[in-house]
KEDO-58047 format. One record per residue (C-alpha): residue number from 1; x, y, z. Coordinates in pm, 1 decimal. Last residue first. Layout:
REM residues N
i_c1_c2_c3
NUM_X_Y_Z
...
//
This chain:
REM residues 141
i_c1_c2_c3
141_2122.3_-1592.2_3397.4
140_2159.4_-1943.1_3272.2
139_1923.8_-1855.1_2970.4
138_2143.5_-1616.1_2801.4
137_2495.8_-1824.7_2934.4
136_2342.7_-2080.2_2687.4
135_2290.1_-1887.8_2393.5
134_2621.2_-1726.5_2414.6
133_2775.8_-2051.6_2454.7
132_2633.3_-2141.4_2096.9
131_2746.9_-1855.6_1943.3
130_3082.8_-1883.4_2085.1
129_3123.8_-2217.1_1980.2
128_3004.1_-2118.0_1638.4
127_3275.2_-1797.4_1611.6
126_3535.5_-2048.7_1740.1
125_3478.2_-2295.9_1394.9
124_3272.4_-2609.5_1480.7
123_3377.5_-2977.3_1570.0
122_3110.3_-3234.3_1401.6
121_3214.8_-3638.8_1401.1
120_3446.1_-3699.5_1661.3
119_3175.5_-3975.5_1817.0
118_3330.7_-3933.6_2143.7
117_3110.0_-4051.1_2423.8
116_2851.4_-4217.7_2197.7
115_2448.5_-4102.1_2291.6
114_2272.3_-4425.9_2376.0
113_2052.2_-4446.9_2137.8
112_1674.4_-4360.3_2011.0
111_1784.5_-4100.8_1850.5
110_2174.7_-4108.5_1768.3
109_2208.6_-3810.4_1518.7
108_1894.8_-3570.2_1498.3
107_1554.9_-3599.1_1366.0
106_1425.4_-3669.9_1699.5
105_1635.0_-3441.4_1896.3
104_1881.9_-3521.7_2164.6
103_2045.1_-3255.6_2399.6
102_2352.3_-3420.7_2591.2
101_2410.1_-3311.5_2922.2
100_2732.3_-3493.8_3016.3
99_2768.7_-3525.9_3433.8
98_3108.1_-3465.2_3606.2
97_3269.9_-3624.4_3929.3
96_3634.8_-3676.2_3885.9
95_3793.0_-3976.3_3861.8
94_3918.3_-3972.9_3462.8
93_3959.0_-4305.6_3420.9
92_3604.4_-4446.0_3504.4
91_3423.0_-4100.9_3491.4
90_3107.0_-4212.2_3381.9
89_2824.5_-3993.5_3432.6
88_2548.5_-3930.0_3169.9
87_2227.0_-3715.5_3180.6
86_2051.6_-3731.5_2857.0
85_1823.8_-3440.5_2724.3
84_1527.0_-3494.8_2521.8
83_1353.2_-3373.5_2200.7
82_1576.1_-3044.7_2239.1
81_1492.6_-2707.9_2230.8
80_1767.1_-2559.5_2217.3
79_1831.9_-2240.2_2456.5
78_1507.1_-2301.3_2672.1
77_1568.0_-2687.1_2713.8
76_1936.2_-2633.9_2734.2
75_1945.7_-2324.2_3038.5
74_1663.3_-2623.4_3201.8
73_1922.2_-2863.7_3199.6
72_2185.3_-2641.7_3299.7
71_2002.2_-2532.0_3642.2
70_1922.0_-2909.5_3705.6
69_2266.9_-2951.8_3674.6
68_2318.6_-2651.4_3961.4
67_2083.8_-2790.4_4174.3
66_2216.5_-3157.6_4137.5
65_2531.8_-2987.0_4255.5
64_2379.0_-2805.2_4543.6
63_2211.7_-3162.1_4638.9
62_2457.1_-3314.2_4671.8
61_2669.4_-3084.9_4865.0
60_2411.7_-3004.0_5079.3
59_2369.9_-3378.4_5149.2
58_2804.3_-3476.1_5214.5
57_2961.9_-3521.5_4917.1
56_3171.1_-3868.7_4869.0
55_2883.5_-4051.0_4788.9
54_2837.3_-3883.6_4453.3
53_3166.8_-4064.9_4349.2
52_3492.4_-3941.8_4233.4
51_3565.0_-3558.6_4391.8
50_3785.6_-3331.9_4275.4
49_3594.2_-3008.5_4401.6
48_3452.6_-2751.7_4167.9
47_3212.1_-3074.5_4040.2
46_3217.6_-3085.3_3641.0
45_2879.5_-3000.9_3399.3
44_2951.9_-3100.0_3072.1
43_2775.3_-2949.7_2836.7
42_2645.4_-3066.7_2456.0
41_2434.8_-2761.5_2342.1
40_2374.7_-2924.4_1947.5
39_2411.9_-3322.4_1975.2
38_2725.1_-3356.9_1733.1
37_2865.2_-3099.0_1931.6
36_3246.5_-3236.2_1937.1
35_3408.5_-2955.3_2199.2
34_3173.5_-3016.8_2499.4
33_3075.3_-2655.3_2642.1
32_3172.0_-2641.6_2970.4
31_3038.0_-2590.5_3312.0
30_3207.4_-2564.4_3613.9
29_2973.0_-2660.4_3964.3
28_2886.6_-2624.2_4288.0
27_2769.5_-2251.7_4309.6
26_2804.0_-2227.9_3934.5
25_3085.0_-2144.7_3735.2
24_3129.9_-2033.7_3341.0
23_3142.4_-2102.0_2994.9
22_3464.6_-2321.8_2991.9
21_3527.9_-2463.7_2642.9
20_3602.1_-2848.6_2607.1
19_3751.2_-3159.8_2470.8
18_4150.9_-3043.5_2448.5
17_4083.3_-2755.1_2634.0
16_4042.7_-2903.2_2945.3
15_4415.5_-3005.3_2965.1
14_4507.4_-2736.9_2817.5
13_4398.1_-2463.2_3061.2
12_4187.4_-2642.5_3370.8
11_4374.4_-2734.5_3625.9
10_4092.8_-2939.3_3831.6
9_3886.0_-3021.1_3557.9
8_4139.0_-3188.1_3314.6
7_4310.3_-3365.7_3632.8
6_4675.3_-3393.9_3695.6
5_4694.1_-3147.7_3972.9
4_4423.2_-3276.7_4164.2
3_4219.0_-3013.2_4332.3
2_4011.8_-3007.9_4650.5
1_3888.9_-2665.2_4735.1
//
């Protein structure tokens, strides 16, 4: 496995900890819960391998990944409930190949927007993070 030693989702620990909670691995995939949860169930969903760009896996790894966000997507649908769920991918200074699955509802922050990256509006208490990871790990089985 590819890792770079300076990367948040290679090394996990502090580095990772700073925006997110770990809730568990996937066959390509790490998936955490994103720390700021102004759109209830934020994940990120982070490639085991330190890769950049989706051209950089070969087809089964492609498509194993998309598998696994697909996976996710549905865990949020049945966990939340939301309105809609965008898909972002950015990545520009941190080079490693992650996707933010961000729940929107209609009476919730940011409708009709493009969700912010970092609003640093609502971080919860451990017992709510739990809670919330609980619900998702639930449907991911």
């Amino acid at each position: 496995m590819q890792k770079d030693t300076n990367c948040a989702y290679c090394m996990e620990g502090e580095l990772v900890e700073k925006f997110g909670i770990k809730i568990c691995e996937l066959k390509a995939s790490k998936v955490y819960l994103f720390k700021e949860q102004s759109h209830e169930g934020r994940v990120i969903v982070a490639h085991k391998n330190h890769v950049s760009e989706l051209v950089e896996l070969n087809e089964e790894e492609r498509n194993d990944f998309f598998a696994d966000i697909d996976r996710v997507a549905k865990a949020l649908h049945a966990a939340f409930h939301p309105d809609k769920v965008n898909y972002g991918a950015y990545g520009d200074t941190g080079r490693h190949l992650h996707f933010h699955l961000v729940p929107k509802y209609k009476d919730g922050y940011e409708w009709g927007t493009v969700f912010a990256m970092n609003p640093e509006k609502i971080f919860l208490e451990e017992e709510k993070y739990n809670e919330l990871i609980d619900r998702i790990k639930a449907q991911l089985s």
